[in-house]
C-alpha positions, 0 to 999 in steps of 0.5 A: 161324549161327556152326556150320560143317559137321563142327565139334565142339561141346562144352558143360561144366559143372555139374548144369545142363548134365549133367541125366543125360547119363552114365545112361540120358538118355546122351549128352546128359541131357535138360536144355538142351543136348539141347534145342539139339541138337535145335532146331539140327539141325531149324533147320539140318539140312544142318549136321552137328555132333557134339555133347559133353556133359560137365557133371557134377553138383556141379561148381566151377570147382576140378572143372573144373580137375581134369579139364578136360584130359581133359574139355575139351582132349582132346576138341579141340572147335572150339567149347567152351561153359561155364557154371560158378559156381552151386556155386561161390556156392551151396555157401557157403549150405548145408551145405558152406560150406568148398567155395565158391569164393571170386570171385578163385580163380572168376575166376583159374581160369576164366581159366585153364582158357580159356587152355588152348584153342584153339578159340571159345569161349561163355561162360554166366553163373551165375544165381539164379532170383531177382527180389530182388537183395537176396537175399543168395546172389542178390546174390553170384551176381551177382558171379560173372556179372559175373565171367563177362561180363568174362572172355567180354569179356576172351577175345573169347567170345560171352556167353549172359547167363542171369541177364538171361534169367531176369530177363527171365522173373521179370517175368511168373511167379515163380521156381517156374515155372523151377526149384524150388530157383531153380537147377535148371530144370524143362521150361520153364527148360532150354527158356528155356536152349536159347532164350537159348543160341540166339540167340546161336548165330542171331545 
């Protein structure tokens, strides 16, 4: 396992990452990361970790920017991982199209945003809970995760390839089995998540 006993491992991002963490589901939300919390601690009880969520829902990467310091830096993590994006495309397919990110400002600020630490780092790419990658937002959400897999590449951070995951999972249900609105996991999609997130963490 790639933890060492004592560190602090923090996770930020959007809705998908927060899924309730500041209400009643605190500290952890009940999404992916509770769930990998909970999978590492059974698999690996003689590690004591301290765990940090700080996703927030509707984030970009213009949010994590305005309170990455607060929420990233000052938290001293010795292990940060983030995954941000999908607003960042999905905003221009709605109602708020003037809050999508264009991929040069996705790609410069998350590039800047990792500079700023000094701890390991994960990287998780955006997905689209969808098999047709003609699909117009699908196929602009696949240049966000190649974004993301350069910049992963680019600061020696291990990946978590999520839209490889979920295309893994298309194969043998349909997108309604993970997520409703193709973004937002039910049970079984965060389960995927922690999975996928896990065999990095194992590997």
């Amino acid at each position: 396992m790639i933890f060492d006993d004592g560190q602090r491992v923090l996770f930020i991002g959007d809705s998908i990452t927060d899924c309730g963490r500041t209400g009643p589901l605190a500290p952890y939300g009940d999404g992916y990361v509770n769930l990998l919390r909970a999978l590492v601690t059974a698999r690996h009880p003689q590690t004591g970790l301290t765990w940090l969520n700080r996703g927030v829902s509707g984030d970009t990467v213009r949010h994590l920017r305005a309170r990455w310091a607060r929420d990233a830096v000052a938290e001293r993590p010795d292990w940060l991982s983030v995954m941000i994006g999908i607003n960042d495309v999905w905003r221009a397919f709605g109602d708020r199209p003037h809050e999508a990110v264009p991929i040069d400002e996705y790609e410069s600020t998350l590039r800047g945003l990792l500079s700023e630490l000094d701890c390991r780092l994960i990287v998780a790419t955006p997905y689209l809970i969808e098999p047709d990658p003609t699909d117009p937002q699908r196929a602009r959400s696949d240049r966000y995760a190649a974004v993301a897999r350069r910049v992963a590449a680019d600061f020696g951070a291990l990946l978590v390839d999520t839209q490889a995951m979920f295309d893994r999972l298309l194969e043998h249900r349909g997108a309604a089995a993970w997520a409703p609105d193709r973004v937002h996991p039910g049970l079984e999609g965060h389960a995927a998540l922690a999975l996928a997130f896990l065999d990095v963490i194992e590997a």
